[in-house]
CHARMM-style PDB file with segment names, atoms N, HN, CA, C and O in Angstrom:
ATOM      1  N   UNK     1       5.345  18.664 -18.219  1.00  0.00      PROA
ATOM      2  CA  UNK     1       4.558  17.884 -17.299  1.00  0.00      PROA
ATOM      3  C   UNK     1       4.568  16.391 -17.669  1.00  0.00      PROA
ATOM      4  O   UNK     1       4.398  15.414 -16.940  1.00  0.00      PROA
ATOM      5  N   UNK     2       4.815  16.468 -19.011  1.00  0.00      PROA
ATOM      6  HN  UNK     2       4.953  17.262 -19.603  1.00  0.00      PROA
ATOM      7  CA  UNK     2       4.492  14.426 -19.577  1.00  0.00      PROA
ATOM      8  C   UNK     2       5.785  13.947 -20.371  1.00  0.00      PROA
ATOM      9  O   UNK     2       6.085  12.836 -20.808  1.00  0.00      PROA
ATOM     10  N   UNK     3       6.531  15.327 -20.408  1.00  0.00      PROA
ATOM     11  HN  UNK     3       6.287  16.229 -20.053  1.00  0.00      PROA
ATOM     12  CA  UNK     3       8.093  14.785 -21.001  1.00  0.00      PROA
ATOM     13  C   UNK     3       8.554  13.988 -20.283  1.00  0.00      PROA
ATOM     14  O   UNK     3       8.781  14.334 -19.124  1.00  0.00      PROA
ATOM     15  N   UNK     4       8.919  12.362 -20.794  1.00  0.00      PROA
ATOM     16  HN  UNK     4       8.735  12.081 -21.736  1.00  0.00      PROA
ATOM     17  CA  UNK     4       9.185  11.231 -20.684  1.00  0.00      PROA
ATOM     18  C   UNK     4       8.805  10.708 -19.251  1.00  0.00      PROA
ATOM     19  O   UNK     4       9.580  10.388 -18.350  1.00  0.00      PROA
ATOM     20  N   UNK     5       7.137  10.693 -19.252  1.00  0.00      PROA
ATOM     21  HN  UNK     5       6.508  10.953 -19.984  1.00  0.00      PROA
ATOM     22  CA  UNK     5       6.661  10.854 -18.265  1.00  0.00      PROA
ATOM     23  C   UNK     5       5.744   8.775 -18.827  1.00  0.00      PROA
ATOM     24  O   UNK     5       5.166   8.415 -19.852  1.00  0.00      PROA
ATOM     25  N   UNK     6       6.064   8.085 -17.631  1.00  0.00      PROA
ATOM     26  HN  UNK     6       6.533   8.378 -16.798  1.00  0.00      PROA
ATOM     27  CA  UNK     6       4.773   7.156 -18.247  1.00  0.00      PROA
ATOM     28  C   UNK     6       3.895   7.432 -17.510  1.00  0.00      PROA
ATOM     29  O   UNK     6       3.914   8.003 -16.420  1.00  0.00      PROA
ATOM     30  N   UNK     7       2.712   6.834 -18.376  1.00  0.00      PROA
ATOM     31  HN  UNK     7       2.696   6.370 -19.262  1.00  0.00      PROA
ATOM     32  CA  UNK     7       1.190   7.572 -18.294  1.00  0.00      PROA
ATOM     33  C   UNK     7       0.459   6.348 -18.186  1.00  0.00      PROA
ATOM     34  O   UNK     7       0.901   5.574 -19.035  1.00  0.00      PROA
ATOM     35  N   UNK     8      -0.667   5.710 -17.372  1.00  0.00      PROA
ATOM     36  HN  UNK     8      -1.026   6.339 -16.682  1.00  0.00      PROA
ATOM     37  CA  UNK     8      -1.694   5.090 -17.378  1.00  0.00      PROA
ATOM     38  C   UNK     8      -2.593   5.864 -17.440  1.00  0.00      PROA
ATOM     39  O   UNK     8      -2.837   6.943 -16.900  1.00  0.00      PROA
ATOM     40  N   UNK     9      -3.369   4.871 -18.556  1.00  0.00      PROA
ATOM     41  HN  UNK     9      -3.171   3.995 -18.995  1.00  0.00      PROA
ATOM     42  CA  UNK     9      -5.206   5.822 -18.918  1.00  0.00      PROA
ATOM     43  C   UNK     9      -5.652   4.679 -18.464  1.00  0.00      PROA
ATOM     44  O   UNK     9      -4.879   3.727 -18.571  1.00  0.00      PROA
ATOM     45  N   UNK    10      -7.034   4.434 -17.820  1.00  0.00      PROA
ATOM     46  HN  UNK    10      -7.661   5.208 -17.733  1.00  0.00      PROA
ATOM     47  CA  UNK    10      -7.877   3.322 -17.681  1.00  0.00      PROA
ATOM     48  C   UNK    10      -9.201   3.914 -18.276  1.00  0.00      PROA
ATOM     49  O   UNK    10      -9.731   5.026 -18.287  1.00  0.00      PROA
ATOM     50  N   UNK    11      -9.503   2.635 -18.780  1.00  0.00      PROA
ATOM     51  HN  UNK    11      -9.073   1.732 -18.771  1.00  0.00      PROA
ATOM     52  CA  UNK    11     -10.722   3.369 -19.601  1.00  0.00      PROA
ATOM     53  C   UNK    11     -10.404   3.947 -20.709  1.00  0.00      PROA
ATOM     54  O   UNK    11     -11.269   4.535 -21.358  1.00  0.00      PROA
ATOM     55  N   UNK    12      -9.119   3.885 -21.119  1.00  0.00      PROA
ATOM     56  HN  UNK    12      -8.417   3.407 -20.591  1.00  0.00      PROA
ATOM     57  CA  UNK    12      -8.895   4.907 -21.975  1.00  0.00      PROA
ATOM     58  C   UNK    12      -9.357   4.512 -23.794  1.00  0.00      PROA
ATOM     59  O   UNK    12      -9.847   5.368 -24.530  1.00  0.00      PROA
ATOM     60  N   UNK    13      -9.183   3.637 -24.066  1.00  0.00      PROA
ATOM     61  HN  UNK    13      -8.785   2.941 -23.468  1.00  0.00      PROA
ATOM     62  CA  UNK    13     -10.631   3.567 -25.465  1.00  0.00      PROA
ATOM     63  C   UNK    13     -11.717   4.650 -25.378  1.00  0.00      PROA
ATOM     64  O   UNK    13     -11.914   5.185 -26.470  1.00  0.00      PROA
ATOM     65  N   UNK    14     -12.551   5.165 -24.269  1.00  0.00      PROA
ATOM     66  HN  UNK    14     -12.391   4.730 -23.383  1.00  0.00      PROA
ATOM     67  CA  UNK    14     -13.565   5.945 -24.509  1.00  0.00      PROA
ATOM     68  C   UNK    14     -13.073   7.134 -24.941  1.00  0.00      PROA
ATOM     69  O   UNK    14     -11.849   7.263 -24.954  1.00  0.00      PROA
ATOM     70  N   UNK    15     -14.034   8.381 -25.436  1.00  0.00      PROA
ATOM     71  HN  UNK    15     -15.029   8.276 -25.426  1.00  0.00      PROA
ATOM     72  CA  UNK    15     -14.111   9.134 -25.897  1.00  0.00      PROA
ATOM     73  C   UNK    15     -12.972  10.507 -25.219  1.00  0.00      PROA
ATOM     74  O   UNK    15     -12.425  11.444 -25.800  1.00  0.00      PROA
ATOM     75  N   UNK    16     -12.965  10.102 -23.866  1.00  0.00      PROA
ATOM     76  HN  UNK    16     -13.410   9.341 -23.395  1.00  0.00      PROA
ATOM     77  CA  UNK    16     -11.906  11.148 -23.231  1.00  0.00      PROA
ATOM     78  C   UNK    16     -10.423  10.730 -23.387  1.00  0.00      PROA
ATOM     79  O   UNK    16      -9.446  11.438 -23.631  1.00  0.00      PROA
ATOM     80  N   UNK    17     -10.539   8.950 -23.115  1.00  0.00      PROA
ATOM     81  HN  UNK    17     -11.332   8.375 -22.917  1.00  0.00      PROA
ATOM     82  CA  UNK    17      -9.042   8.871 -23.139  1.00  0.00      PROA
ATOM     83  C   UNK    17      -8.450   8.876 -24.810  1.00  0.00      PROA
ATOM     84  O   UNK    17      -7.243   8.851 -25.050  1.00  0.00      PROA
ATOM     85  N   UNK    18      -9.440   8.909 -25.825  1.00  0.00      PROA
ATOM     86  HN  UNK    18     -10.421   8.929 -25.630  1.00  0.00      PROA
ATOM     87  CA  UNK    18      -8.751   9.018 -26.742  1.00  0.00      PROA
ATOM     88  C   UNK    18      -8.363  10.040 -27.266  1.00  0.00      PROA
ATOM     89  O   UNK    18      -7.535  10.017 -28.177  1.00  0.00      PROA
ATOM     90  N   UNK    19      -9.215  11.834 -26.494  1.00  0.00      PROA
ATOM     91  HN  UNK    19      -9.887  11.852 -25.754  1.00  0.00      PROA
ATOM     92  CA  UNK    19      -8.656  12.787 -26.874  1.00  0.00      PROA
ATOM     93  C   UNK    19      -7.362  13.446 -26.058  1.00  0.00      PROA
ATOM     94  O   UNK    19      -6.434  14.174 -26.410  1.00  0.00      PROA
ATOM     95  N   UNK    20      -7.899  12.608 -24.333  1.00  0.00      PROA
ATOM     96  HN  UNK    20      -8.653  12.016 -24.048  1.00  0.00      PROA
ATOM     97  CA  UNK    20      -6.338  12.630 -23.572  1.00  0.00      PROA
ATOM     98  C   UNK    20      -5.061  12.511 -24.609  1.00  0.00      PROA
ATOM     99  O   UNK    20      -4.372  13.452 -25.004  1.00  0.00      PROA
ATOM    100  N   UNK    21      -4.917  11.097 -24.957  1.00  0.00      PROA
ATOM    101  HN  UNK    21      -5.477  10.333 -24.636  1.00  0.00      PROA
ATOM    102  CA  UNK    21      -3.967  10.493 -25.800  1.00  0.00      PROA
ATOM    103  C   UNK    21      -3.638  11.529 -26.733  1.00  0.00      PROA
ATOM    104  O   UNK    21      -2.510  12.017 -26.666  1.00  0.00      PROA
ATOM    105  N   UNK    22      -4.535  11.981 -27.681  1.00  0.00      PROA
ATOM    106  HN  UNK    22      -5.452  11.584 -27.735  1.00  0.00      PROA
ATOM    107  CA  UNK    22      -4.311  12.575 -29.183  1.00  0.00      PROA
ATOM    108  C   UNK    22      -3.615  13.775 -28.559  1.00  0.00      PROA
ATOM    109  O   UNK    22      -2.585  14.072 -29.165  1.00  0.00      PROA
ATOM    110  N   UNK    23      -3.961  14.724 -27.269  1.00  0.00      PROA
ATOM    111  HN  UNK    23      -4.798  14.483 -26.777  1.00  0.00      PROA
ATOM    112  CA  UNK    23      -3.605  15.885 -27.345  1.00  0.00      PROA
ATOM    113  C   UNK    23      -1.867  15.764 -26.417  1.00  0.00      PROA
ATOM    114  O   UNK    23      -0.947  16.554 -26.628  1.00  0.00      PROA
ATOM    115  N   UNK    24      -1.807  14.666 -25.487  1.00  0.00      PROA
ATOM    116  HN  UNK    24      -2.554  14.023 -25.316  1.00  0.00      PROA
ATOM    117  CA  UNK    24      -0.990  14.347 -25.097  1.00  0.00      PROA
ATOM    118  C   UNK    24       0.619  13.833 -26.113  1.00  0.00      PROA
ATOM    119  O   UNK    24       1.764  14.180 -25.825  1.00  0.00      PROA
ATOM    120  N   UNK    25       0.155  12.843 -27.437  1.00  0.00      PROA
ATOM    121  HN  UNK    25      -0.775  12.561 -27.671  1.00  0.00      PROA
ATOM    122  CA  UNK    25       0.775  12.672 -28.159  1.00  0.00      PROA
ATOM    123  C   UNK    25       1.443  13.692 -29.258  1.00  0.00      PROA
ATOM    124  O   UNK    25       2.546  13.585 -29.793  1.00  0.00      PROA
ATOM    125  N   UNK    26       0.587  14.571 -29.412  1.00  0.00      PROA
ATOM    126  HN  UNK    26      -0.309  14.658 -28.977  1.00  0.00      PROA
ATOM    127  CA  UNK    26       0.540  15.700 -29.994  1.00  0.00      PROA
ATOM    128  C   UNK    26       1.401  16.923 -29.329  1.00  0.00      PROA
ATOM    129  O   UNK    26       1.982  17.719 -30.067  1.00  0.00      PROA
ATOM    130  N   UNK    27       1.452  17.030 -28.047  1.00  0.00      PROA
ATOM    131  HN  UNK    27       0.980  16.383 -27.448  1.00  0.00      PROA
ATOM    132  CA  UNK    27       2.252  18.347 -27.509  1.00  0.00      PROA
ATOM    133  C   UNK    27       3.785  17.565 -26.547  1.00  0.00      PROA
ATOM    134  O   UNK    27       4.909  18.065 -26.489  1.00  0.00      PROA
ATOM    135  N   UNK    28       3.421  16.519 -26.033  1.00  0.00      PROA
ATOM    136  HN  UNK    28       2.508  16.113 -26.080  1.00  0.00      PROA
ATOM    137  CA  UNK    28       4.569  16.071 -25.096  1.00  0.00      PROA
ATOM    138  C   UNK    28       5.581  14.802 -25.907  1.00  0.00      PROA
ATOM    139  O   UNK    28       5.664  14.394 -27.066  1.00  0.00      PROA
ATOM    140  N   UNK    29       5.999  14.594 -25.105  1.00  0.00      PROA
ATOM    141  HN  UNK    29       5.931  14.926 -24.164  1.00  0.00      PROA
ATOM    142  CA  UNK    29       7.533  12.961 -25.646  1.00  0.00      PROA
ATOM    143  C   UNK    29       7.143  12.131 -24.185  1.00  0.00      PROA
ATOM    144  O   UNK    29       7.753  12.397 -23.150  1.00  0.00      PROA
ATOM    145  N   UNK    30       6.129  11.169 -24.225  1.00  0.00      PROA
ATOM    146  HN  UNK    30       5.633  10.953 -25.066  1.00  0.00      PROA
ATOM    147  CA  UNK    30       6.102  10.416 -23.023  1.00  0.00      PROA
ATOM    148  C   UNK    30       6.930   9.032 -23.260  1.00  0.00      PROA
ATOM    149  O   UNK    30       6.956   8.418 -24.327  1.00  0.00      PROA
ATOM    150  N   UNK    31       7.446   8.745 -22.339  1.00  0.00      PROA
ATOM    151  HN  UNK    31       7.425   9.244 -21.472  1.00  0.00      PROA
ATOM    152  CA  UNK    31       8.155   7.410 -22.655  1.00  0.00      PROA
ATOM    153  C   UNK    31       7.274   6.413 -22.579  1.00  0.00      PROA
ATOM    154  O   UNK    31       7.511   5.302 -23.053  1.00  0.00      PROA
ATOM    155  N   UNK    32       6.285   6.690 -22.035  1.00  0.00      PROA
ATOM    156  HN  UNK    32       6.092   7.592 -21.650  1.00  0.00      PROA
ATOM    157  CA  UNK    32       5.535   5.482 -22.533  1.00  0.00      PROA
ATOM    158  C   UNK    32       3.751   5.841 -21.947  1.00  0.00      PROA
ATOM    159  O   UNK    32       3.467   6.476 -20.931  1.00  0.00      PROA
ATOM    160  N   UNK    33       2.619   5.123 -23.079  1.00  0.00      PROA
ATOM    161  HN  UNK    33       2.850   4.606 -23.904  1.00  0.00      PROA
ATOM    162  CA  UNK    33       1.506   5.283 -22.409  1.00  0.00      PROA
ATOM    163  C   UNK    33       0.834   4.278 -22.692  1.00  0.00      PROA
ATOM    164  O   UNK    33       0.739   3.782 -23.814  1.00  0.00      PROA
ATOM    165  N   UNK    34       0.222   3.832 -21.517  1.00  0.00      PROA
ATOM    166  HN  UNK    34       0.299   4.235 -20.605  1.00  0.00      PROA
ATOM    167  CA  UNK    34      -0.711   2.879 -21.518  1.00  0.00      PROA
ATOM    168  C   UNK    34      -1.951   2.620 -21.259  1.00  0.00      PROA
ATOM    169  O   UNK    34      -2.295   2.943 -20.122  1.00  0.00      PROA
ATOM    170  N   UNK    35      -2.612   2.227 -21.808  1.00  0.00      PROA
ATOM    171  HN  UNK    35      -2.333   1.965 -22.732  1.00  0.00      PROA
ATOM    172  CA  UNK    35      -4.090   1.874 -22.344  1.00  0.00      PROA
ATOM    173  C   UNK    35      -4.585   0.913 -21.675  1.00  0.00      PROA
ATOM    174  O   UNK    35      -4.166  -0.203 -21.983  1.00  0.00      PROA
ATOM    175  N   UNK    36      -5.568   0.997 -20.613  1.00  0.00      PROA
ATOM    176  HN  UNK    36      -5.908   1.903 -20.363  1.00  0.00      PROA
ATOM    177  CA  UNK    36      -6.055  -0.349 -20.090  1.00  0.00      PROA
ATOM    178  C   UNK    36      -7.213   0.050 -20.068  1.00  0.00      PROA
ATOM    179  O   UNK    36      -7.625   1.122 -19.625  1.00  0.00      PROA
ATOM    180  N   UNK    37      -8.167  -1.340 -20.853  1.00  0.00      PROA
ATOM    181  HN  UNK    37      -7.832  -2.211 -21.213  1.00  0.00      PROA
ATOM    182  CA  UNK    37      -9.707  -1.179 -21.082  1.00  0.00      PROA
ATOM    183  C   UNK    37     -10.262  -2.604 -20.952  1.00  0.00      PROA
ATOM    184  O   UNK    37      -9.600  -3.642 -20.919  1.00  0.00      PROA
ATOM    185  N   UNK    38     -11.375  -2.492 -20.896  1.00  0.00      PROA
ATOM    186  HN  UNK    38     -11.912  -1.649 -20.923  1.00  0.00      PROA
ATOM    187  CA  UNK    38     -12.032  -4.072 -21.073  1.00  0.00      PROA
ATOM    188  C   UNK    38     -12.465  -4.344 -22.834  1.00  0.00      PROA
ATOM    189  O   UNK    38     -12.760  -5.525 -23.021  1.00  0.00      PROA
ATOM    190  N   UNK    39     -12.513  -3.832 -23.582  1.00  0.00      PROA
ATOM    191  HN  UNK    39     -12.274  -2.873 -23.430  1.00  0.00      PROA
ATOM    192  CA  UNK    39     -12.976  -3.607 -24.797  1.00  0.00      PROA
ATOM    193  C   UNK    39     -11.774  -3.995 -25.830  1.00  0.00      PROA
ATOM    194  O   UNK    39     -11.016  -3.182 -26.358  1.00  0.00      PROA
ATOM    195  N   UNK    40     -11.761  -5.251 -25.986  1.00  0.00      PROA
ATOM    196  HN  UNK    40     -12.377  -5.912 -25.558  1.00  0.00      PROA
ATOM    197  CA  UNK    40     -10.527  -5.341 -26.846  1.00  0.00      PROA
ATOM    198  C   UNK    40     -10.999  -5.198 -28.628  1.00  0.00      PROA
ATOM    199  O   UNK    40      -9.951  -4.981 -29.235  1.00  0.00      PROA
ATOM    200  N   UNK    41     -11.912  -5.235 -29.385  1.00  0.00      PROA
ATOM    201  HN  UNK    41     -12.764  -5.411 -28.892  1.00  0.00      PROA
ATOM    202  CA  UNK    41     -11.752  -4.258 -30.346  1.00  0.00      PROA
ATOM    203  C   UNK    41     -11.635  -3.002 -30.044  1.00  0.00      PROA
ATOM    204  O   UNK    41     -10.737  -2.391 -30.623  1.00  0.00      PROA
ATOM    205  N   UNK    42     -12.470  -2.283 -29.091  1.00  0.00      PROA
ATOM    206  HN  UNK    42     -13.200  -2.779 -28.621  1.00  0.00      PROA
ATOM    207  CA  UNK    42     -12.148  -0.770 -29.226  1.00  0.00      PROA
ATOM    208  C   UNK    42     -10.455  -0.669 -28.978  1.00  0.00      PROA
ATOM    209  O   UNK    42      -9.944   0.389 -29.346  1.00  0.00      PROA
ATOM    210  N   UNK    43      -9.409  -1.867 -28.283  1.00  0.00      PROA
ATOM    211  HN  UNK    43      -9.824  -2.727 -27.984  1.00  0.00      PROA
ATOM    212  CA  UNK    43      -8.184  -1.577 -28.200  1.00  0.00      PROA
ATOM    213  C   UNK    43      -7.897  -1.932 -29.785  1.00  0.00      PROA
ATOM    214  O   UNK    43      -7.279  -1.076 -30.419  1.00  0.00      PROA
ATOM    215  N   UNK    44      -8.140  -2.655 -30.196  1.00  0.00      PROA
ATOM    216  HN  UNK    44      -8.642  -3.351 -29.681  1.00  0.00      PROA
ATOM    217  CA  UNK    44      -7.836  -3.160 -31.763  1.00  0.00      PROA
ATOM    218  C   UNK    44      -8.267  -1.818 -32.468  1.00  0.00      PROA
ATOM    219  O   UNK    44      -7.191  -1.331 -32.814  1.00  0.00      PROA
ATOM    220  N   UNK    45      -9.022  -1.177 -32.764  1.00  0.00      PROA
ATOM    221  HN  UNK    45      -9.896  -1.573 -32.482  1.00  0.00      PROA
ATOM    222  CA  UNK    45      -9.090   0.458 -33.265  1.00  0.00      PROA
ATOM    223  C   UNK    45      -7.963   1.531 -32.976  1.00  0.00      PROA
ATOM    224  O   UNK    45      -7.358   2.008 -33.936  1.00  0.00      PROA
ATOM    225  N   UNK    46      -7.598   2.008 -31.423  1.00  0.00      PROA
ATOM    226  HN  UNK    46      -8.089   1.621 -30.643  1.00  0.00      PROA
ATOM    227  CA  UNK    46      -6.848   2.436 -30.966  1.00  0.00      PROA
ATOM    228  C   UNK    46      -5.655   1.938 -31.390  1.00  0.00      PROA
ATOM    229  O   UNK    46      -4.987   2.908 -31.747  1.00  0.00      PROA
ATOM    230  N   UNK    47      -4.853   0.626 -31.582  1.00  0.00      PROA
ATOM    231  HN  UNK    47      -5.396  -0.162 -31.292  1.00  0.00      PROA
ATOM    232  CA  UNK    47      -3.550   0.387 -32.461  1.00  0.00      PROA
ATOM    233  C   UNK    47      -4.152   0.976 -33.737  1.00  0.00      PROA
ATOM    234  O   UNK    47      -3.268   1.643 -34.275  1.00  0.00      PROA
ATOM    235  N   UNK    48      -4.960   1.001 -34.245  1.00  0.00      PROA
ATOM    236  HN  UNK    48      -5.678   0.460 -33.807  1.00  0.00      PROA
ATOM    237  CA  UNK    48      -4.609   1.260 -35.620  1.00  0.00      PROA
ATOM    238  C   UNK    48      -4.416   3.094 -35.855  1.00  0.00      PROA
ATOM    239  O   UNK    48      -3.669   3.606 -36.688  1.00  0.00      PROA
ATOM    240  N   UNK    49      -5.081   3.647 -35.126  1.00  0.00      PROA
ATOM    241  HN  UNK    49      -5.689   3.231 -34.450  1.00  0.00      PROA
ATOM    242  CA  UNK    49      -4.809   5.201 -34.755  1.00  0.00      PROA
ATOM    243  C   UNK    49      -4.015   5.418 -34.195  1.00  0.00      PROA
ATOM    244  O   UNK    49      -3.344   6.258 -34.794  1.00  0.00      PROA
ATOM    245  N   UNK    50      -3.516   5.115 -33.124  1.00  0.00      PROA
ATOM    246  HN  UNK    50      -4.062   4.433 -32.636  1.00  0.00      PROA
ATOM    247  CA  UNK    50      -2.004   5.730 -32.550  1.00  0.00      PROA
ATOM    248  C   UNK    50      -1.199   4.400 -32.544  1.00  0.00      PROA
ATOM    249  O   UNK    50      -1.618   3.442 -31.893  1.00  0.00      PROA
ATOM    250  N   UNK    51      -0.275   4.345 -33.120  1.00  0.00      PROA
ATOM    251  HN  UNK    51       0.065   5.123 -33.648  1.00  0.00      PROA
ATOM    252  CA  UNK    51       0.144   3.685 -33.668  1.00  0.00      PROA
ATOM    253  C   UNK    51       1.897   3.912 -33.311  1.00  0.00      PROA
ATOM    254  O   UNK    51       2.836   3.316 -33.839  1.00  0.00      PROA
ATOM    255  N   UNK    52       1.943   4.971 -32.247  1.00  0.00      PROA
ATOM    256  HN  UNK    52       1.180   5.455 -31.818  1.00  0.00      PROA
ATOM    257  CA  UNK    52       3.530   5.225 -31.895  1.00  0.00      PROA
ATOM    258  C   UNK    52       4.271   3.871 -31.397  1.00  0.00      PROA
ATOM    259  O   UNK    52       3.765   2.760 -31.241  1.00  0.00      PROA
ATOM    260  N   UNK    53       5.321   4.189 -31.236  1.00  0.00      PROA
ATOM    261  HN  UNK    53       5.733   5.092 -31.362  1.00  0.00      PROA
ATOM    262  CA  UNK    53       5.881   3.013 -30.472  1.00  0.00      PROA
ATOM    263  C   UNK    53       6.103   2.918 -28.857  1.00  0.00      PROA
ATOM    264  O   UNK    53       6.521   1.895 -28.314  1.00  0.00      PROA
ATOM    265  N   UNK    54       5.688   4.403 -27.994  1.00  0.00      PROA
ATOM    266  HN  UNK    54       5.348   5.234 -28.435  1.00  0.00      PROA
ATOM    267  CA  UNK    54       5.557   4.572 -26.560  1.00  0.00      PROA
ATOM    268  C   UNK    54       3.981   4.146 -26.300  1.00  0.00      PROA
ATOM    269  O   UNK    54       3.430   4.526 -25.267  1.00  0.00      PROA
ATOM    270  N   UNK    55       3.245   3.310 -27.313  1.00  0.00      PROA
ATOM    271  HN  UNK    55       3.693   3.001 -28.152  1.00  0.00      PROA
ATOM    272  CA  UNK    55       2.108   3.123 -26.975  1.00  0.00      PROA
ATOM    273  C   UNK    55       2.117   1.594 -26.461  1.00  0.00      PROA
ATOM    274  O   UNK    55       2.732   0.666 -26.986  1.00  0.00      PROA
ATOM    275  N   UNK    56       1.214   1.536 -25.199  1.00  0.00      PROA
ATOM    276  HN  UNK    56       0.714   2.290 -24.773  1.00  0.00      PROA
ATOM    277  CA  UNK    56       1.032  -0.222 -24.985  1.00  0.00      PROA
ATOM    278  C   UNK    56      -0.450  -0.546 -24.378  1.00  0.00      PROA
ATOM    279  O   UNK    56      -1.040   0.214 -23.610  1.00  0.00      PROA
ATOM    280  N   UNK    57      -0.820  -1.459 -24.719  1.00  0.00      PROA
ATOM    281  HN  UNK    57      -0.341  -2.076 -25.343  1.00  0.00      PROA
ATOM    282  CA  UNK    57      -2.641  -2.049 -24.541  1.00  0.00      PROA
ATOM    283  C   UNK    57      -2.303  -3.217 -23.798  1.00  0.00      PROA
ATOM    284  O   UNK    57      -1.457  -4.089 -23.994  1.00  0.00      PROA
ATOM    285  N   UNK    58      -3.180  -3.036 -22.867  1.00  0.00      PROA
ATOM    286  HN  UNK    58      -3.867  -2.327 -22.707  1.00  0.00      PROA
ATOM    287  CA  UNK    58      -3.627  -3.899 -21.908  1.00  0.00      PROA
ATOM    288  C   UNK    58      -5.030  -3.816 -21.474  1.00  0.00      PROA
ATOM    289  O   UNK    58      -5.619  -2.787 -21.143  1.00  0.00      PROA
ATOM    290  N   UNK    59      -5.652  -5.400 -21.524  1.00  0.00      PROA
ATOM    291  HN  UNK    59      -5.173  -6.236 -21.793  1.00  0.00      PROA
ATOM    292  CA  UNK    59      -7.217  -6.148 -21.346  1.00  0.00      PROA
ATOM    293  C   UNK    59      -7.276  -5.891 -20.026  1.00  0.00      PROA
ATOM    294  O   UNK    59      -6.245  -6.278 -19.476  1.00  0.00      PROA
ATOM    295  N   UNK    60      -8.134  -5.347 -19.206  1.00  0.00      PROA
ATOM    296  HN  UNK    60      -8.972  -5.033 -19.652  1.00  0.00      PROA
ATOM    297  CA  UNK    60      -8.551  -5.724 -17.751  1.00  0.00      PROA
ATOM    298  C   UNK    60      -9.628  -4.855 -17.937  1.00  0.00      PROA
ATOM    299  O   UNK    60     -10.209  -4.318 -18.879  1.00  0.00      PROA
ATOM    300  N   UNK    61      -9.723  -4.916 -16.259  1.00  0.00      PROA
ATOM    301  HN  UNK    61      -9.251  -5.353 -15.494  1.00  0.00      PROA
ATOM    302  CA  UNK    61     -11.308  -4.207 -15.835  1.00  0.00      PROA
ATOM    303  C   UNK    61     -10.597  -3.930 -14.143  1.00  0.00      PROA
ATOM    304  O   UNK    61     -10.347  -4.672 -13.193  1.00  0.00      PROA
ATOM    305  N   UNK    62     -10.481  -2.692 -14.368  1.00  0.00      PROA
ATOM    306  HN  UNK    62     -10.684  -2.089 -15.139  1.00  0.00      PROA
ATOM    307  CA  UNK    62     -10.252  -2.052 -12.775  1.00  0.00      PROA
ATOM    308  C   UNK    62     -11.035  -2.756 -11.374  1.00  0.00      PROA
ATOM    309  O   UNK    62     -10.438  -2.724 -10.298  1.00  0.00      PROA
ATOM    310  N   UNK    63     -12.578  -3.465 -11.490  1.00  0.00      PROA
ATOM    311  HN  UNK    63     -13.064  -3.490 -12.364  1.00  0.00      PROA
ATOM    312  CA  UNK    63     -13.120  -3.905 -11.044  1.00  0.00      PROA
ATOM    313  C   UNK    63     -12.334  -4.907 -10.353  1.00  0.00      PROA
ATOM    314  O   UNK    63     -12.016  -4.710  -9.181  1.00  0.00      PROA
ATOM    315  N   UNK    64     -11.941  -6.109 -11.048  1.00  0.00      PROA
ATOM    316  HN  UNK    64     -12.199  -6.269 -12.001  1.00  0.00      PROA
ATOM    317  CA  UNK    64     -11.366  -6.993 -11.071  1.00  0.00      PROA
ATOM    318  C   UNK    64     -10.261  -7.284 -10.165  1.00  0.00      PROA
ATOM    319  O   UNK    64      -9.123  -7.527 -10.569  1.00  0.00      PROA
ATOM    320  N   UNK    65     -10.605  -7.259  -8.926  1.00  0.00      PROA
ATOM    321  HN  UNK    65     -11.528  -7.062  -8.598  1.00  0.00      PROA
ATOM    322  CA  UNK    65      -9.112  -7.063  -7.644  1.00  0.00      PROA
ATOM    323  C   UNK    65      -8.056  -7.814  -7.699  1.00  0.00      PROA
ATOM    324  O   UNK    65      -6.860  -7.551  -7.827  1.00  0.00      PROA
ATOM    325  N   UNK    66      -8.805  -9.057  -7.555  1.00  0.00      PROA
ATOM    326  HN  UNK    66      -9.776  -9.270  -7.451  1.00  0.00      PROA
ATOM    327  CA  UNK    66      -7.525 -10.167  -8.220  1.00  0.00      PROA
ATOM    328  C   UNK    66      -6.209 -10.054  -9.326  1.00  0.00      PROA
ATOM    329  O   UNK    66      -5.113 -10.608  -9.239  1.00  0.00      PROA
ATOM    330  N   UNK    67      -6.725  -9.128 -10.403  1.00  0.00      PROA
ATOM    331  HN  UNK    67      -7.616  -8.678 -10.474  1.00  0.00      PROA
ATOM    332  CA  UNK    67      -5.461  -8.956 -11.381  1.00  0.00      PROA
ATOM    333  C   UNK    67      -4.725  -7.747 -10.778  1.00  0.00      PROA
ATOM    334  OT1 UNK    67      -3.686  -7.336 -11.295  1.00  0.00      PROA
TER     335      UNK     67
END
């Protein structure tokens, strides 16, 4: 289902997207997943835990129509 699949999480720093991630990283090969949160330490935590190289962080806020 996620073999070399890219993946957007929004929100994903919280508590779901980080067990999304862990169990996702853990069973599949995604080519790439990405992280978009408003919380840039909680993204600064998240590099230091998953730490693959199909991982990428990005600052926003879904709110935000303009970006």
């Amino acid at each position: 289902m996620f073999e070399g699949a890219s993946i957007l999480i929004t929100g994903g720093t919280g508590s779901f997207g980080k067990q999304f991630i862990r169990n996702v990283l853990a069973n599949y090969k995604p080519r790439r997943v990405v992280v978009y949160s408003r919380d840039e330490y909680k993204q600064y935590e998240m590099q230091q835990a998953f730490s693959s190289p199909e991982m990428r962080y990005f600052i926003g806020d879904v709110r935000d129509a303009q970006k």
